[in-house]
N, C-alpha and C positions, 0 to 999 in steps of 0.2 A: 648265769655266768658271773666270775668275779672278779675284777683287775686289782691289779696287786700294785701297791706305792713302788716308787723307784727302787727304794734301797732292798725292797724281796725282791722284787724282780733279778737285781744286781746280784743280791744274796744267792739267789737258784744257778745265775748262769756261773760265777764265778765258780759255784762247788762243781758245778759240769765242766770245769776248765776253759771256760770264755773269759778273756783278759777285758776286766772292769778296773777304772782309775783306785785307787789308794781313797780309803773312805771311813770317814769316825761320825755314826748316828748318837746326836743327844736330842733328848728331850728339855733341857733347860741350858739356861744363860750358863749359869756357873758349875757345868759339870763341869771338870777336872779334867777330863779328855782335850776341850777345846786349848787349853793348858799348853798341848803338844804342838799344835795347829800354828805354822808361823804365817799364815796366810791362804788362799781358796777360794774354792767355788761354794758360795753355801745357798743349797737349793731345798727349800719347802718343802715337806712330804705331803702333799693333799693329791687327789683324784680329780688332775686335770691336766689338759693337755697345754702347749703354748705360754708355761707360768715363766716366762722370759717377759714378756707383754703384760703381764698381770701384777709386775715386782715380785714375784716368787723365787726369782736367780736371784742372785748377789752377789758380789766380788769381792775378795778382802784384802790388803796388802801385807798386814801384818798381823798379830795376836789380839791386840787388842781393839783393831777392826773385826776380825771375825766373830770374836764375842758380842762387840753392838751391832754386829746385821743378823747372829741369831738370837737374840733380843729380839730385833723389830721384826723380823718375818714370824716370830711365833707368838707374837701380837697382832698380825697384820690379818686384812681380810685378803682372801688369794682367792680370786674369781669367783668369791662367794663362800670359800671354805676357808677353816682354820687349821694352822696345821696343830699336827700332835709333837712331830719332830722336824728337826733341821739334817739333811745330809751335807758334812762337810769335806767337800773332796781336793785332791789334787790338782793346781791348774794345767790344763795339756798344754805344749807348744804345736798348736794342730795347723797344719799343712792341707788338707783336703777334708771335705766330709760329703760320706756318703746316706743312701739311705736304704733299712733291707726292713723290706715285711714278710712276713710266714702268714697267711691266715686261711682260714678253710673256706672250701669251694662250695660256696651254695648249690653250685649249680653241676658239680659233680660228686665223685668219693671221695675226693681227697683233699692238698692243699693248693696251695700256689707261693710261691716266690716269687718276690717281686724286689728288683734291684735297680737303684738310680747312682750315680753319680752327681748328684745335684740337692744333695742332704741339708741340714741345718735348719734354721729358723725361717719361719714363711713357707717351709718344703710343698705345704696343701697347696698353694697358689704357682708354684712352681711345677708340680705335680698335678695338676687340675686335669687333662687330659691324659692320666696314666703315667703310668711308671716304664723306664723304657726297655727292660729287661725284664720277660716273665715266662716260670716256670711252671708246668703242675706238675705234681705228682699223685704216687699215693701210697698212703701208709706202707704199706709192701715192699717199697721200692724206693727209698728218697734218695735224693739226691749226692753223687760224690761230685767233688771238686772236679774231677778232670769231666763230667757230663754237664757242669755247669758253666766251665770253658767252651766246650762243646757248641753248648744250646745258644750261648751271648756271642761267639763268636769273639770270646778273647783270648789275648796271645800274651805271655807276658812275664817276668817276676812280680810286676807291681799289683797284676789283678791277680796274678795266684792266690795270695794270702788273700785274697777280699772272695774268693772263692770257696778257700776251705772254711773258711769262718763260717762263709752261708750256709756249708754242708753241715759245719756243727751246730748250726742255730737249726734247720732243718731235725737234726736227728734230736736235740733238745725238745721241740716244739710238739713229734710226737713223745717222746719219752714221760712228758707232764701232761698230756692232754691239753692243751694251748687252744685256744679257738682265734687267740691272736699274739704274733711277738713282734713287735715292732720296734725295729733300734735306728733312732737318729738325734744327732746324728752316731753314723759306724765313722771315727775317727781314723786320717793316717797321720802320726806325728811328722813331724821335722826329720827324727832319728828313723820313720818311714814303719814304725810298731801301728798296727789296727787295735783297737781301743773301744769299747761301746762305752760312747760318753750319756746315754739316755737310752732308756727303756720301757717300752709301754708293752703289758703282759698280760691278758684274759684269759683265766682259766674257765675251762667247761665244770661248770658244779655240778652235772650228770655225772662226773667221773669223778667226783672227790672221793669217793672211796676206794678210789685206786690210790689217791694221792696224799698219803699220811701227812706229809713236810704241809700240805694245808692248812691241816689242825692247828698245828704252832703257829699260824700265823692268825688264828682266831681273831685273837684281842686286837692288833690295831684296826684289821680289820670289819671287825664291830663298830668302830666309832667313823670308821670312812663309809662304808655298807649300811646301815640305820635300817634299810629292810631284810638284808641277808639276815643280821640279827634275829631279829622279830621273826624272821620263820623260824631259824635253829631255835628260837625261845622258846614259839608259843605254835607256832604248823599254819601261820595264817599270813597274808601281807598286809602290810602298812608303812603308807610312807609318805611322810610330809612333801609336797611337790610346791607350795606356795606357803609359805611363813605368813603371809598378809591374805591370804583366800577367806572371804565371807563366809563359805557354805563345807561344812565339814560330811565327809560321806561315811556309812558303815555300813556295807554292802558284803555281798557274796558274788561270788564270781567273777574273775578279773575282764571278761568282755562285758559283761552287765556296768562294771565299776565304770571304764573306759566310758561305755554309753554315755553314764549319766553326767560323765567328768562333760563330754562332746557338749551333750544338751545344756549343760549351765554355762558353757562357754557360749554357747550361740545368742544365748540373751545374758552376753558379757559381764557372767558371774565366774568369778577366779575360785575352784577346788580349794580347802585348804588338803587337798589329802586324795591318795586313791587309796583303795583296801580291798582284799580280799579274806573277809575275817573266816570265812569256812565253816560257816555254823551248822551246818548238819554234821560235821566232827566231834563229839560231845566233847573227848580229851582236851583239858584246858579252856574249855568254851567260857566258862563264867572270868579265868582269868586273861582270857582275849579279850573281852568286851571290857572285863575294866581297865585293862591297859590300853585298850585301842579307846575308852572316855579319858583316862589321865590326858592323854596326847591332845585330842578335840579339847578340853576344855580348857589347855594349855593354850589353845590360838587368839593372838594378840584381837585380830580381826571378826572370828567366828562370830555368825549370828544366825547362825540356823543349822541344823542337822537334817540331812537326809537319813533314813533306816531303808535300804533297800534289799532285803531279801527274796530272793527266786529261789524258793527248798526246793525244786525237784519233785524227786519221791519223799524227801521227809516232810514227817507228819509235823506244821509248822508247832503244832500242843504242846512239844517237845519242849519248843522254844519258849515259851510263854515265859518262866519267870525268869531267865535270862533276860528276855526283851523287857520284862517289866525292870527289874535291877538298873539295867542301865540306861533302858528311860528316864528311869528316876532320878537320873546322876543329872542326865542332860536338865531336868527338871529343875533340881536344884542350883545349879551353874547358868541356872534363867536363859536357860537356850531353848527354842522351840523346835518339836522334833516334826518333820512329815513321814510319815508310816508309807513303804510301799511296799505289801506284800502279795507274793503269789505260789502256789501249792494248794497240799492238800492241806484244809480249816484251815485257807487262810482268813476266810470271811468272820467265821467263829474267833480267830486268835486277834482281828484286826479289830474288833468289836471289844474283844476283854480290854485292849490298850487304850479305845479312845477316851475311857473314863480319867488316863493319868493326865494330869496337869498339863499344859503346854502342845498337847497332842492332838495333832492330824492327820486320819486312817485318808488315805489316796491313794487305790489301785492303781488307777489311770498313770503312767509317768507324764506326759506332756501336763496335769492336769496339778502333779505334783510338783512340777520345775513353773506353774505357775503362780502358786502359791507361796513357795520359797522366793519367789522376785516378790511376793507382794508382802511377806515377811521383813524384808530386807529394804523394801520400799524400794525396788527399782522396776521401772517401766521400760514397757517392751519396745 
């Protein structure tokens, strides 16, 4: 799955005719757009939720406020992330806010609606024991405005419009394949207009190839996504989970990776990485393993490598001078590597490795997440 920053997500609904605030994306201080901008909301595009609490909002009163708060937000660290751009929108005169989710029924076919009256900032803690209007449906059949009166038990002008909007977020949410759409808050101004002032959007990456308008969102979404990347790259994952992790992994299989991430946590060693580099794939295999050592040997912290390979059916022989390549890299970048292999020759392929520099063959995993503590000099 992949969520989308504010200003696509806004992008998608407004061309589906969902009224989204008056909105100019720049990437720098001095574009010429913000020029136009006599004042706003200017909100940080990174991949996270609650950037109200984080300094990621900002308010501007006038032109040459808005230009110094995007300046400092696209300097600023935002719950960990940088942004790439500022969205600078309209300020609303909001009168109520509401909160609507769409997202798919695990535990059915289809989705669920879910609608509060009790929207805005803190909403998780307000919303702790559920949302107080909730819908399923399923794709075959979603929901119209007068069944969602219906089902909430409301009467009214003022909840009509907060009705049809759901039906057209609804019929939005199958139209994109969505596995989540979440708008809060859903604004009613003063003038009594509903307005989605925020949006949080998950698309299913099983279906992106239903979903062309994807594609063009590649690029920012490469630099918010780092492992969505590296699969369209290279057919394998990798993803930095700890910037300061001691122990860098190059493993196969994403429940094996998981494993080993568990087991160095239990003797309080921080991953700098999980991976599934997929080395019984030969395509791109040599330019996986060296892009997947650029990234390890980029880590401020790293001081040791795991190699953890489980080939399966492949014949690990395959592997050998891949494994030796960027052994050798780890070699040279004075990182010590522990070998855990299993398959068929892995004994023969574990044996060709232990003669390179820095290397130790360790079938065993407990025997191997022993040795990388005593690499690392930490005690159990």
């Amino acid at each position: 799955m992949v969520s989308l920053l504010e200003f696509q997500a806004k992008d998608m609904l407004r061309v589906a005719g969902i009224p989204v605030p008056d909105g100019t994306l720049v990437r720098t201080a001095d574009d010429p757009a913000l020029g136009r901008r006599m004042g706003g909301v200017c909100k940080a595009q990174v991949a996270a939720k609650n950037r109200a609490a984080s300094g990621g909002i900002r308010f501007a009163d006038d032109a040459a406020s808005v230009v110094a708060e995007v300046a400092a937000l696209l300097s600023a660290d935002i719950a960990g992330h940088r942004a790439a751009a500022v969205l600078v929108e309209n300020r609303l005169p909001i009168a109520q806010e509401w909160f609507v989710s769409i997202i798919t029924d695990p535990w059915g076919s289809g989705l669920v609606l879910q609608v509060s009256d009790a929207g805005g900032s803190g909403v998780e803690d307000r919303l702790s024991g559920g949302a107080r209007h909730e819908l399923s449906f399923t794709p075959s059949a979603p929901p119209s405005a007068d069944s969602i009166m219906v089902t909430f038990g409301w009467s009214g002008p003022d909840v009509e419009q907060i009705a049809r909007l759901c039906a057209d977020l609804c019929r939005v949410a199958l139209a994109r394949d969505l596995l989540l759409l979440e708008v809060n808050p859903l604004a009613i101004t003063r003038e009594g207009a509903a307005v989605v002032v925020d949006a949080h959007v998950t698309v299913d990456d099983a279906a992106e190839f239903r979903q062309e308008w994807v594609n063009s969102l590649n690029g920012d979404l490469d630099l918010v996504h780092v492992g969505r990347a590296w699969r369209r790259r290279y057919g394998g994952d990798f993803k930095v989970v700890d910037a300061e992790g001691q122990a860098a992994i190059l493993n196969t299989g994403a429940g094996a990776g998981m494993l080993v991430m568990d087991e160095l946590a239990r003797r309080g060693i921080h991953a700098y990485n999980f991976s599934d580099i997929r080395a019984g794939s030969p395509h791109l295999r040599r330019e996986r393993f060296d892009a997947a050592a650029d990234l390890i040997c980029s880590g401020n912290e790293v001081g040791v490598v795991i190699v953890n390979i489980h080939a399966g059916i492949t014949d690990l022989r395959t592997l050998r001078e891949d494994l030796e390549h960027v052994i050798g890299r780890f070699g040279a970048a004075d990182l010590p590597t522990v070998v855990r292999l299993q398959g068929p020759y892995s004994e023969g392929t574990g044996a060709a490795l232990a003669g390179l520099p820095g290397v130790v063959i360790e079938p065993r995993l407990e025997y191997a997440i022993d040795k990388i503590c005593e690499l690392l000099g930490v005690t159990a």
